[in-house]
C-alpha positions as CSV (number, residue, x, y, z in Angstrom):
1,X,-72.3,62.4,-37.3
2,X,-71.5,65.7,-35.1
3,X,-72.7,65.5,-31.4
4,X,-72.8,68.4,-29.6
5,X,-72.6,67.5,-25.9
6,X,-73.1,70.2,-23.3
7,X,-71.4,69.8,-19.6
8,X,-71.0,72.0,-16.4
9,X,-67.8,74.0,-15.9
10,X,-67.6,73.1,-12.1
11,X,-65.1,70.8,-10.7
12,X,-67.2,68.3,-10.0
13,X,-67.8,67.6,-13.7
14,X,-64.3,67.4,-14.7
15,X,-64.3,63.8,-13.9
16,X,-67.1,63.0,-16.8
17,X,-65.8,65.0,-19.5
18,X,-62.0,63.8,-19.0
19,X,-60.5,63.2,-22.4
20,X,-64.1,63.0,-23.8
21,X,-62.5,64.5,-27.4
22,X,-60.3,61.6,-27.2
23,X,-63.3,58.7,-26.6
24,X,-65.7,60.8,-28.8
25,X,-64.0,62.9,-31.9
26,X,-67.1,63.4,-33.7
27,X,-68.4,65.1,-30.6
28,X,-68.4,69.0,-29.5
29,X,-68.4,69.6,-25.8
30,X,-70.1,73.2,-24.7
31,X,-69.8,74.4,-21.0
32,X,-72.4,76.2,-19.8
33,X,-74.6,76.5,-16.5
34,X,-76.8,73.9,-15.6
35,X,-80.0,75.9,-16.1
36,X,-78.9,76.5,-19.3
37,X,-77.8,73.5,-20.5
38,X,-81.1,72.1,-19.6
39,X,-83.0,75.0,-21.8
40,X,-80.5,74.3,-24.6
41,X,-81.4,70.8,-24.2
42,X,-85.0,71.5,-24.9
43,X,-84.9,73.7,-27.6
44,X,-82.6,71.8,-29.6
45,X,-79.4,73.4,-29.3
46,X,-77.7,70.1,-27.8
47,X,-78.4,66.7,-28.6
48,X,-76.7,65.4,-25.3
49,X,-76.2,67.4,-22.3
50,X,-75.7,67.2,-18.1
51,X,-78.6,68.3,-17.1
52,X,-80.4,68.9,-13.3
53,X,-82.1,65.6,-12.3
54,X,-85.1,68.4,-11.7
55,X,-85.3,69.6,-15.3
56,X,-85.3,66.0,-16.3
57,X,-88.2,65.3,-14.5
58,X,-90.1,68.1,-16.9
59,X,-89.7,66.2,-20.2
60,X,-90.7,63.0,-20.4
61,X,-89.5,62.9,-23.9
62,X,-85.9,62.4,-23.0
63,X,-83.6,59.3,-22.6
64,X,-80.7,58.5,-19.9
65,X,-78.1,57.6,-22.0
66,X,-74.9,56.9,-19.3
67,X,-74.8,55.5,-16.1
68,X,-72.2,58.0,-15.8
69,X,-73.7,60.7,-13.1
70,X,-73.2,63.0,-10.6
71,X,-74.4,62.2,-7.0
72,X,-73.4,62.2,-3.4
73,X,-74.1,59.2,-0.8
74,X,-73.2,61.3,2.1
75,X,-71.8,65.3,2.4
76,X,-71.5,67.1,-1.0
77,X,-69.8,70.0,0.2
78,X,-70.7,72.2,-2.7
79,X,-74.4,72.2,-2.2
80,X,-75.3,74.2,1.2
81,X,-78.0,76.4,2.8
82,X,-76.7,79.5,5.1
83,X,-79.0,80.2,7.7
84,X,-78.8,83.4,9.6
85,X,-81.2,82.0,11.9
86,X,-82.9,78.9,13.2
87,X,-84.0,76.7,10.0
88,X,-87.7,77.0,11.5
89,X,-87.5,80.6,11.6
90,X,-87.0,80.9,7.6
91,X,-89.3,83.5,6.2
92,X,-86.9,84.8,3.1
93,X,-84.6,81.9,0.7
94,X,-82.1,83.7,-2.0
95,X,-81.3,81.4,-4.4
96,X,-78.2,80.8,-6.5
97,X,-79.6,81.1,-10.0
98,X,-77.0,78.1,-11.1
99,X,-79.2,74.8,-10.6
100,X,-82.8,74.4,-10.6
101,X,-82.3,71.0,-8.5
102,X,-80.5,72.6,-5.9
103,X,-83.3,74.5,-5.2
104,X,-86.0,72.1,-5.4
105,X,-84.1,70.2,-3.1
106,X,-83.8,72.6,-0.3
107,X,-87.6,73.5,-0.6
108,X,-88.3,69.9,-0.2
109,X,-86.4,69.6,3.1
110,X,-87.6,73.2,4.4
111,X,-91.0,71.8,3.7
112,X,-91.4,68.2,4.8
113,X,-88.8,68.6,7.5
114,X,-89.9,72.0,9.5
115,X,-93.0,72.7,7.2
116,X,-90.9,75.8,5.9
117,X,-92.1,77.8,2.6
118,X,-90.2,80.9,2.6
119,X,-90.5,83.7,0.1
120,X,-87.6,83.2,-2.7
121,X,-85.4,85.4,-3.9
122,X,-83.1,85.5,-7.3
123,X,-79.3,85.4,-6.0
124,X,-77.5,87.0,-9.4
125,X,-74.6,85.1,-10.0
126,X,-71.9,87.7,-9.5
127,X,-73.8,88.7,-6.5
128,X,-72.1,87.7,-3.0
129,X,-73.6,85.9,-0.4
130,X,-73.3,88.6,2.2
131,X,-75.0,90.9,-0.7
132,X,-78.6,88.9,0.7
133,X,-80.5,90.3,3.3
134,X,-82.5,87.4,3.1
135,X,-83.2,85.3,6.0
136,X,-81.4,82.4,4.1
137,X,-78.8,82.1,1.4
138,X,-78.5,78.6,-1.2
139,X,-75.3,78.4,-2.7
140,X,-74.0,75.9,-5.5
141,X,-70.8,75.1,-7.0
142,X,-67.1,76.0,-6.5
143,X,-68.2,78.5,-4.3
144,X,-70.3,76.8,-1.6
145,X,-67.2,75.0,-0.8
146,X,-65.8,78.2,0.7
147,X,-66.1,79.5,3.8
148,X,-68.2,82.9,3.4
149,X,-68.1,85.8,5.4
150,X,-71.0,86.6,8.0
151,X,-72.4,84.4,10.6
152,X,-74.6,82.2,10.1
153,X,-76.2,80.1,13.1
154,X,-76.8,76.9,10.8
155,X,-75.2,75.8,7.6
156,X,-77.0,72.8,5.9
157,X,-75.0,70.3,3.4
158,X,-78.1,69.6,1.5
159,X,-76.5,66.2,0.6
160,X,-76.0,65.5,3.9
161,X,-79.3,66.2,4.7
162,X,-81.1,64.4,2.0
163,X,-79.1,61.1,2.8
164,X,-79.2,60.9,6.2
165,X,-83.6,61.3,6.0
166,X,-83.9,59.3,3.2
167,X,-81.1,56.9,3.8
168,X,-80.6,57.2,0.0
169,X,-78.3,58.5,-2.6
170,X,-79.1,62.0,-3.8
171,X,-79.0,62.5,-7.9
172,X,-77.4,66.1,-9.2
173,X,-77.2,65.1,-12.7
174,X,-77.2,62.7,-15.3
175,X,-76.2,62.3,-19.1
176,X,-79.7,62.9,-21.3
177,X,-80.3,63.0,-24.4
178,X,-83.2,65.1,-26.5
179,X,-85.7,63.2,-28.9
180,X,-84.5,62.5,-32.4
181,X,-80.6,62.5,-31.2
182,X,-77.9,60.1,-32.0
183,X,-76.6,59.6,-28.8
184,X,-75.7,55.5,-29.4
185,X,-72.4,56.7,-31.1
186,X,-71.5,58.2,-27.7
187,X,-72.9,56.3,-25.1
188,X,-70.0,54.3,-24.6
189,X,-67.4,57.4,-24.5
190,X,-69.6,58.6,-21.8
191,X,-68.7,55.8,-19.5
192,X,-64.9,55.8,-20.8
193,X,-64.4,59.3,-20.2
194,X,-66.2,59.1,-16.3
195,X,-63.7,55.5,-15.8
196,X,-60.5,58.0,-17.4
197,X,-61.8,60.8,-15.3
198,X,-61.7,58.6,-12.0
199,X,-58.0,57.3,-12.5
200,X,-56.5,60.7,-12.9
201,X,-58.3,62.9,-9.8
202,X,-54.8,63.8,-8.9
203,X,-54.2,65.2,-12.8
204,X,-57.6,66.8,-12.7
205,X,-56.8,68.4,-8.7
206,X,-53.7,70.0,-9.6
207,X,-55.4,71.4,-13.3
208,X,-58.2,72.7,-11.3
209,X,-57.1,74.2,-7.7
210,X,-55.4,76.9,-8.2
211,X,-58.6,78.8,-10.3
212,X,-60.8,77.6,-7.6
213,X,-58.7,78.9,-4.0
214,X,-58.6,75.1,-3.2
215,X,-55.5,72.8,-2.5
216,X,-55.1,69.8,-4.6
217,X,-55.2,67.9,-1.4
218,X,-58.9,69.7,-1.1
219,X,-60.2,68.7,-4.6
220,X,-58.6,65.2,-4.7
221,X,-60.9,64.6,-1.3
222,X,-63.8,66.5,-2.4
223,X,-63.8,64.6,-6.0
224,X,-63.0,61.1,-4.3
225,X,-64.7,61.2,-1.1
226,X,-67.8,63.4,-1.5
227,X,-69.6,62.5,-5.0
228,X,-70.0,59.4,-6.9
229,X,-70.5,58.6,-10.4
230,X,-72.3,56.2,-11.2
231,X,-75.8,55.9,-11.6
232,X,-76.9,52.6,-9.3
233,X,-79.7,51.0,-7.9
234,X,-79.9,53.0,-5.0
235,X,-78.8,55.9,-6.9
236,X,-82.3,54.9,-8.9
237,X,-83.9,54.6,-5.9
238,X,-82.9,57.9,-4.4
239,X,-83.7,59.6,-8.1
240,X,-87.4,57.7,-7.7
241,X,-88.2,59.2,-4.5
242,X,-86.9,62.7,-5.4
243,X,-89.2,62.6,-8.1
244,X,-92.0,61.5,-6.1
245,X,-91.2,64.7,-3.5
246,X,-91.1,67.3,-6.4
247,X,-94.5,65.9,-7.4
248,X,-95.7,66.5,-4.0
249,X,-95.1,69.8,-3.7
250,X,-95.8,71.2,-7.3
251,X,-92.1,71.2,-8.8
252,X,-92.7,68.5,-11.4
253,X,-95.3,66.8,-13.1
254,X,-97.3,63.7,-12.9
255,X,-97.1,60.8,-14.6
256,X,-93.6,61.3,-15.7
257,X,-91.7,58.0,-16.7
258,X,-88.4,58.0,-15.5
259,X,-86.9,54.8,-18.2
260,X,-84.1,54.3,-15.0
261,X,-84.2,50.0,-16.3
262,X,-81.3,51.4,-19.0
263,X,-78.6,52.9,-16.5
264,X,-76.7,49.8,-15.3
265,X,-74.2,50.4,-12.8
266,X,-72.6,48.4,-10.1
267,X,-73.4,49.8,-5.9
């Protein structure tokens, strides 16, 4: 039976989706963005996709069907908040229009942290961060891990952030399938292609750098040392309390069963 499996064209996906043709032949992998993988998702257009932990929390319909994830226990690197100004003094956010989770995240922390709800703004993605006249800029992906232009008195590594006040994991994305699909034929290619994807960084490092301005040495480290990919306990934990957050301040629903009991993972 075809699959059609969507995944994020970032680096920090190219672990999960190593030599997935070759664990899952019946399978057809689309790259997209992670907003629009998730609406994909929902209207039908993918059976299984990578979707934003946030969108996940909106459709309580869906089922986790890898412990294959993406997450950070510490620094991400690609997921930071430029500040012109003090954090406190945050009146204006531009947003990078690439994840939804992103953002909920830093309105979670500008909330509960400094009690900071700043107007939003829509960063375009061919838009530049020095393009915002905003008092605070959100980028995501490849190109958060550069140093921009412009000073900027405080730069937040939201996955820094979220770990060292919650003292938990923080949960970018997981493998979810839609209702109806047949994702048993692929679950296990999931995990084989994240296990491949692990014990060929270099492979993936020198395939990837060059597109993205970064030295191999630069995504080996970021890809080793800054995110983790499996879906554990604490990972579970961290994804519970994240939920609970978005709740709080009116970016998810109640009552929403996460069905985390499936994703086994070891850590």
């Amino acid at each position: 039976m075809h699959v059609r499996i969507g995944a994020v064209n970032y680096l920090n996906t190219k672990p999960l989706i190593y030599g997935l043709d070759r664990f899952a032949p019946q399978a057809e992998l689309v790259l997209d963005l992670p907003s629009r993988l998730a609406d994909q998702l929902a209207h039908g257009g993918l059976d299984i996709a990578l979707i934003p932990s946030i969108e996940f929390f909106h459709n309580s319909g869906y089922s986790l069907v890898s412990n294959a994830c993406i997450a950070c226990r510490g620094p991400v690197l690609s997921v930071k908040l430029f500040s012109r100004g003090p954090i406190a003094s945050i009146r204006t956010l531009a947003l990078d229009e690439g994840s939804r989770t992103s953002v909920a995240l830093a309105r979670i922390l500008l909330a509960e942290r400094f009690g900071v709800q700043p107007q939003l703004e829509r960063l375009p993605l061919e838009a530049e961060l020095e393009d915002a006249a905003t008092d605070a800029v959100l980028l995501i992906g490849d190109r958060a891990m550069h140093s921009p232009p412009g000073h900027f008195e405080v730069v937040w590594d939201l996955g820094d952030e979220w770990c060292r006040w919650t003292e938990l994991p923080f949960v970018f994305a997981m493998w979810v399938a839609r209702p109806g699909a047949a994702w048993e034929q692929v679950e296990a290619a999931l995990g084989e292609a994240r296990d491949a994807g692990l014990a060929h960084l270099d492979e993936i490092a020198e395939r990837e750098a060059a597109g993205l301005g970064l030295t191999r040495p630069q995504c080996v480290s970021y890809l080793r040392d800054n995110l983790y990919f499996y879906l554990g306990e604490r990972e579970q934990r961290g994804l519970e309390l994240f939920y609970e957050k978005a709740v709080r301040w009116g970016l998810a629903p109640r009552g929403v069963e996460l069905g985390l009991n499936p994703c086994r993972a070891s850590g």
